[in-house]
VODO-443019 format. One record per residue: x, y, z of N, C-alpha, C in turn; residue in three letters. Coordinates in steps of 0.1 Angstrom, whole numbers, plus 5000, padded with zeros to 4 digits. Layout:
# VODO-443019
XYZXYZXYZALA ...
END
This chain:
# VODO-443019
940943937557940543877569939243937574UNK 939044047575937644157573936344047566UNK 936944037554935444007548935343837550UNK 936243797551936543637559935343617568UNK 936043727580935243697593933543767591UNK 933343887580932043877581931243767574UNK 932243687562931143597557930943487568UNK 932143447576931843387588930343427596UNK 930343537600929143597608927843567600UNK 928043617589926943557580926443427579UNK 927243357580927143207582926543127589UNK 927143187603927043137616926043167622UNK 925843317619924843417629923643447624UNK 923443437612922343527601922843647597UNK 922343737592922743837581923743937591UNK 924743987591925244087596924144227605UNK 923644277593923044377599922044367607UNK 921044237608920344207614920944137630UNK 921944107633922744097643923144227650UNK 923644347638924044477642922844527650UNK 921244547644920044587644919644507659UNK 919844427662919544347673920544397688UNK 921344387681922444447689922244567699UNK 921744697686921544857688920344857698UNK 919044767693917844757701918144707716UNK 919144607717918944587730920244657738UNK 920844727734921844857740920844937746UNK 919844987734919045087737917945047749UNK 917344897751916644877760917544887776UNK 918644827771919944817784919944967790UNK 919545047782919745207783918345287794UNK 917245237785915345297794915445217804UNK 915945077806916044977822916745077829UNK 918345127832919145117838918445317839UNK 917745347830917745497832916045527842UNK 915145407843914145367849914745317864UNK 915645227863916345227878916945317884UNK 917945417877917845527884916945617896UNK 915945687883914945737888914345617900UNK 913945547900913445487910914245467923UNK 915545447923916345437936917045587938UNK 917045637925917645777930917245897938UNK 915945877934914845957941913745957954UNK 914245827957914145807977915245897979UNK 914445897993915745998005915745828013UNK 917245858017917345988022919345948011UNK 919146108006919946137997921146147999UNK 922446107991923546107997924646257991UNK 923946368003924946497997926446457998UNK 926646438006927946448004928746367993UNK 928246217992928946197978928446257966UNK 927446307965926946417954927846527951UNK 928446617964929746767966930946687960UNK 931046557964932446467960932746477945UNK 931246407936931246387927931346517918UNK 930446597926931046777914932346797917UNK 933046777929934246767927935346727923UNK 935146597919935746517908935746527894UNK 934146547890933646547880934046727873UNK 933646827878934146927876934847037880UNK 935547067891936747137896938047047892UNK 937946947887939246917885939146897870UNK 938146957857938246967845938247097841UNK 938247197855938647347849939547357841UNK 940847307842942047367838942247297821UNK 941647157820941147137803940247197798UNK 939447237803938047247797938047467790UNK 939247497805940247627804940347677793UNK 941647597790942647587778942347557764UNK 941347467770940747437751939747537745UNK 938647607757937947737756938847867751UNK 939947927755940647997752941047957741UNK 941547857735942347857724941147857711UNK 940047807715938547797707938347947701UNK 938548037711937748167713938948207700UNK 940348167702941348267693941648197683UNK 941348067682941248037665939948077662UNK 938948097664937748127657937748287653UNK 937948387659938548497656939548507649UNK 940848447649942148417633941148387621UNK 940148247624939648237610938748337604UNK 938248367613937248447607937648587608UNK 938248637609938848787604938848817592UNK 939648757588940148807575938748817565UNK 937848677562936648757557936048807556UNK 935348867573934749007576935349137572UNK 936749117574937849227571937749237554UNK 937749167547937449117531936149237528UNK 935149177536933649227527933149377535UNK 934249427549933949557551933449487564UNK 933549427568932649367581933549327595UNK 934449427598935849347606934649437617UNK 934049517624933449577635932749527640UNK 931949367631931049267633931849187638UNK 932949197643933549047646933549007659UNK 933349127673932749097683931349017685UNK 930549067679929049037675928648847672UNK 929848857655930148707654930448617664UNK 932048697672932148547681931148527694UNK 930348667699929748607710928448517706UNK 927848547695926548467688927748307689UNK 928048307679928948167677929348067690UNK 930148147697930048137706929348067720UNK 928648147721927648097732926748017729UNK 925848087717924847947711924747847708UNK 925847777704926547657695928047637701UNK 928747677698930647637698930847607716UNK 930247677723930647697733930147547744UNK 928847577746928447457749928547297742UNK 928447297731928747207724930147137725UNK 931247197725932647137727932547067740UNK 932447187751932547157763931947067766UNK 930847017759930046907761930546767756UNK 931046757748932446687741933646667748UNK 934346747754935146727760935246647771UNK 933846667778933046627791933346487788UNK 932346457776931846287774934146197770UNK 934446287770935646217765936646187776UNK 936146267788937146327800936046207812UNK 935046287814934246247821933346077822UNK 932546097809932245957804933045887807UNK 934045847798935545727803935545717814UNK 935845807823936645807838935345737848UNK 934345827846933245757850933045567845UNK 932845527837932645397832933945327830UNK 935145377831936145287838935945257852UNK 935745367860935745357878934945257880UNK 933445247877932345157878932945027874UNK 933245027862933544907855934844867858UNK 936144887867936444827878936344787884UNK 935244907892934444847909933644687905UNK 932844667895931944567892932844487892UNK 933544427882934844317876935544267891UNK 936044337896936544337909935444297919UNK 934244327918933144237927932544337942UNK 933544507936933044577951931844617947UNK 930944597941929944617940929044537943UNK 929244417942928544277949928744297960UNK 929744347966930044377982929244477985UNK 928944587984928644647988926944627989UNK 926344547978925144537981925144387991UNK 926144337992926044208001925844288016UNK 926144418017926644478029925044578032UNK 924444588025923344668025923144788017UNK 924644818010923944968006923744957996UNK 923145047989922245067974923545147963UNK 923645067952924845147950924245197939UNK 922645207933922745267923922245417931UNK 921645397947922145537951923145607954UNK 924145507963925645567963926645587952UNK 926145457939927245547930926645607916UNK 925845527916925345597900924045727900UNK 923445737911922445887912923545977918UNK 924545967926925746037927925846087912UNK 926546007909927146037894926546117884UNK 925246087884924846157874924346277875UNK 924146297886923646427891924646537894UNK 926146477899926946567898927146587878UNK 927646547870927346567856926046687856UNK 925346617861923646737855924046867861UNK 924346877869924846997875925747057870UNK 927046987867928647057870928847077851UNK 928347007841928547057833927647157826UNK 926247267830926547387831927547467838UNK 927647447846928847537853929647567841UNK 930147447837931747397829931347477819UNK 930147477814929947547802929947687802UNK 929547767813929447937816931047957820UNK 931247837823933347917827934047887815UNK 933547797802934247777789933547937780UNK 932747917781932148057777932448197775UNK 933248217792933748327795935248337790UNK 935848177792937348197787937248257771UNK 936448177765936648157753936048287743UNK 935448417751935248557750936848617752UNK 937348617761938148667764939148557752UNK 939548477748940148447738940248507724UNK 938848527722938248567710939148727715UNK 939048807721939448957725941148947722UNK 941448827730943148847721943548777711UNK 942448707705942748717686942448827683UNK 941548887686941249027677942149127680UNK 943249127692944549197693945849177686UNK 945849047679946949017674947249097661UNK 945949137654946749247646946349377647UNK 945449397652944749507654944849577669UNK 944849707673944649667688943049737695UNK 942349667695941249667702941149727714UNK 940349797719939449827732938849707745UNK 938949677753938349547761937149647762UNK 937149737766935449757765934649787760UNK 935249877745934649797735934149677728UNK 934749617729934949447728933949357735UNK 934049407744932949317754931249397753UNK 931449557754930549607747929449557739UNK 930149607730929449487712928949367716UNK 929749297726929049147729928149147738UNK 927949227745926649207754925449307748UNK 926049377739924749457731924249367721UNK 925149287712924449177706923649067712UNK 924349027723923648907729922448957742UNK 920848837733920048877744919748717749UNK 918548737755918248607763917448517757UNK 917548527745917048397734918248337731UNK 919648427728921148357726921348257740UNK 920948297750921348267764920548127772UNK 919148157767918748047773918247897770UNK 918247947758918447717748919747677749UNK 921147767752922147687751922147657760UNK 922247687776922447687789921347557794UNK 919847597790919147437793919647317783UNK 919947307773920447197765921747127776UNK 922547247786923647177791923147097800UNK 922147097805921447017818921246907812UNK 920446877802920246727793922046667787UNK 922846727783924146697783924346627794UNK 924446667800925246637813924946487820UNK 923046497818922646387821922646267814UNK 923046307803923346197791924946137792UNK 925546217797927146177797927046117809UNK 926646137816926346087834925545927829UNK 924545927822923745807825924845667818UNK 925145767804925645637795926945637803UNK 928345697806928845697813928645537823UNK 927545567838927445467844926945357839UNK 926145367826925745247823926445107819UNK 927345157812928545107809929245037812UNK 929745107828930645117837930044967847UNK 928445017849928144947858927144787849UNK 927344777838927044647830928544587821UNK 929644667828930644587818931144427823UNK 931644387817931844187813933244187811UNK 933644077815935143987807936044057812UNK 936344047825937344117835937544287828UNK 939444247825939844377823939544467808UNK 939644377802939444377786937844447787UNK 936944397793935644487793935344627801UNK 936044657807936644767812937044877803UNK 938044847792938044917786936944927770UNK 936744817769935644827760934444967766UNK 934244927779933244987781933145167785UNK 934645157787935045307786934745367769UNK 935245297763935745317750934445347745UNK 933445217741931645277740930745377746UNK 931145407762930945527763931245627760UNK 932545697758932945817748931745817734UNK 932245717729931145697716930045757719UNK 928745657723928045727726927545807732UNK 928445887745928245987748928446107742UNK 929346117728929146187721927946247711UNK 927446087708926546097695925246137702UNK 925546097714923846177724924246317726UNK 925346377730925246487729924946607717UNK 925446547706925346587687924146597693UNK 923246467691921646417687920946507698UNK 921046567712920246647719920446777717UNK 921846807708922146947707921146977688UNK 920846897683920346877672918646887674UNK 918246777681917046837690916146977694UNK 917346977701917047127711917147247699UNK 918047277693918447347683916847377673UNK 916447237671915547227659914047257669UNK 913847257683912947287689913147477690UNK 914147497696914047637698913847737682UNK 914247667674913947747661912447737662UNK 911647637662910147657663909547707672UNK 909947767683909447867697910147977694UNK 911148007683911348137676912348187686UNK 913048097695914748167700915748187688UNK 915448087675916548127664916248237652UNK 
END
């Protein structure tokens, strides 16, 4: 049925990939419009704090308790796996050292950035992509107010904000994780333990991961609303549009953590 319907497409449409390729280009234009309207309406005053406080609080006080749990459990499988090798080549005293580098530079922000686009993204470009289908968005500009300042510079800015946060409180769990994997067979010192980690870690480990979370955040926040607020075909587009957000909110977070990574090696943080 697969190859049916692409020789169909072929057929009908012209070559597949060139459809695909046309496709990606004009997502991606859908993308510099809607991220150009932003900045332009988001950046008059007079600014809306309060649904701004709303949206960190939707957006991140109520993903502590995931973002929590999966940090801690991060910290104590990564310490299980990697024991035993260190322990292998004489190197088990290095294992504080390992998980806070690992850690913080990479695993830490990275997940949490992931988690964000899978938790956040969706919820965000479902809500939008309701309100549109349903038409309260036509309403509300029928009514005067600006909704790409009331809901989408809202939005994204709580994101730019709330997922560093998320990331220095996944950080901390997921230290203290790593500390009781390293108790489960051994029994460790906590201040030792923490010791080691802050004598290893300086502020080249500390500060490419922490600014890369600001560009996260704005990336899960934009594609997120974009989505939300261009979805089609009632309910059914709704979830499409949730669904393509996670997607690419993911693959922009990989792609900026890939970026940033390959810039800070050339300014000599790595």
């Amino acid at each position: 049925m697969f190859i049916k319907k692409m020789a169909a497409d072929k057929s009908n449409n012209g070559p597949l990939f060139s459809k695909s390729l046309d496709s990606f280009l004009e997502s991606v234009a859908e993308l510099a419009k809607f991220n150009v309207a932003v900045f332009r309406e988001g950046l008059k005053p007079p600014y809306e704090f309060r649904e701004i406080l709303n949206q960190c609080y939707e957006i991140g006080i109520k993903s502590f308790t995931l973002v929590g749990i999966t940090a801690f459990i991060l910290g104590l499988v990564l310490v299980m796996q990697s024991r035993p090798t260190l322990v292998e080549f004489g190197a088990g005293s290095y294992l504080p050292a390992m998980s806070a580098v690992s850690i913080v530079r990479e695993i830490g922000p990275l997940v949490t950035a992931l988690i964000c686009a899978g938790k956040i993204g969706s919820g965000i470009s479902a809500e939008l992509g309701s309100m549109k289908v349903t038409e309260q968005i036509d309403a509300m500009e029928v009514s005067g107010t600006n909704p790409f300042k009331y809901l989408i510079a809202t939005r994204i800015t709580a994101t730019t904000l709330m997922i560093p946060v998320l990331t220095v409180y996944a950080v901390t769990i997921s230290l203290f994780g790593a500390y009781m994997g390293s108790n489960i067979t051994d029994q460790v010192n906590i201040n030792f333990f923490f010791n080691r980690v802050f004598e290893t870690l300086a502020f080249k480990d500390i500060i490419p991961s922490f600014i890369k979370t600001f560009f996260f955040g704005f990336a899960i926040g934009l594609v997120g609303c974009t989505e939300g607020y261009n979805s089609k075909k009632g309910t059914e587009g709704v979830g499409k549009a949730a669904n393509i957000s996670v997607v690419v909110s993911m693959l922009s977070v990989i792609v900026i953590d890939m970026v940033v990574t390959r810039i800070s090696a050339m300014l000599g943080y790595l």
